[in-house]
MARDRENLO-17500 format. One line per field, with one value per residue (C-alpha): residue number from 1; residue in one letter; z, y, x. Coordinates in Angstrom, 3 decimals, decimal comma, padded with zeros to 6 digits. Example, Ala and Ser with C-alpha at 12.3 -4.5 7.8 and 13.67 -1.06 7.14 Angstrom:
! residues 2
pos = c(1; 2) .
code = c(A; S) .
up = c(007,800; 007,140) .
north = c(-004,500; -001,060) .
east = c(012,300; 013,670) .
END
This chain:
! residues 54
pos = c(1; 2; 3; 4; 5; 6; 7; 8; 9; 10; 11; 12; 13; 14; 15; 16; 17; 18; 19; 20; 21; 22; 23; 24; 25; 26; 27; 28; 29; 30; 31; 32; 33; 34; 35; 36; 37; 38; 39; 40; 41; 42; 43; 44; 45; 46; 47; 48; 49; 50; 51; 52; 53; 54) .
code = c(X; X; X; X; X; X; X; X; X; X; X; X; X; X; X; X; X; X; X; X; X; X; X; X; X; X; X; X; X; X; X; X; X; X; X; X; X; X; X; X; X; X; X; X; X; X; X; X; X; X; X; X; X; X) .
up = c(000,000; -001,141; 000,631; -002,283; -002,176; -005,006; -004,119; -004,959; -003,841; -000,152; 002,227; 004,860; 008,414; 010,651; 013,454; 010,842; 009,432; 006,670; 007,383; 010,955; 012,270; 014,067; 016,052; 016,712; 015,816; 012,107; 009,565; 009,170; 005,834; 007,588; 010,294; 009,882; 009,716; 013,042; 011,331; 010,530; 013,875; 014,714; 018,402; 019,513; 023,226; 024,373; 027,415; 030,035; 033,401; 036,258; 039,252; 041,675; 039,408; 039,105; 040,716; 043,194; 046,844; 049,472) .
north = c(000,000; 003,268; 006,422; 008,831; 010,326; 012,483; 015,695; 015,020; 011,614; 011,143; 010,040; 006,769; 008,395; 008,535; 010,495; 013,309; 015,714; 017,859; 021,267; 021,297; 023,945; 026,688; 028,343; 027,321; 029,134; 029,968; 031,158; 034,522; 035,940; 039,049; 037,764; 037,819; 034,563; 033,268; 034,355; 038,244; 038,516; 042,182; 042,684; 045,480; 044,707; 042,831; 040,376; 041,636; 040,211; 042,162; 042,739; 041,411; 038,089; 036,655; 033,153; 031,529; 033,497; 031,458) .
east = c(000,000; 001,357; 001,575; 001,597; -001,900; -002,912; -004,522; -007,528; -007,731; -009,854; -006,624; -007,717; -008,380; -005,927; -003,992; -002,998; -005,491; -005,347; -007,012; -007,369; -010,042; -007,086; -010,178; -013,396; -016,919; -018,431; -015,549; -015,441; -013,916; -013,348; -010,947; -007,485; -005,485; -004,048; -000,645; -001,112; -003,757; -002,448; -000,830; -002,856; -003,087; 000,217; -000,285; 001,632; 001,852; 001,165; 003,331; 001,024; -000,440; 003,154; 002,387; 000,843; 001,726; 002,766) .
END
């Protein structure tokens, strides 16, 4: 059994997928892609939410 799957061809089912879903809800076309998502609000962490205090 060969491994060379045409494009077009449906691969069997297995562990890898081909288009995973990278976020879920309905597609949007006017979202950005997960790659060019624009930093507008930076995660920072605060002083005081560090870690757990002991």
């Amino acid at each position: 059994m060969s491994s060379d799957y045409p494009r077009g061809d449906q691969a069997p089912a297995g562990p890898r997928r081909p288009m995973p879903t990278p976020s879920p809800g309905p597609f949007n076309p006017d979202d950005p892609p997960p790659d060019e998502v624009p930093v507008d609000d930076p995660i920072e962490p605060d002083e005081e939410d560090e870690g757990p205090v002991i």
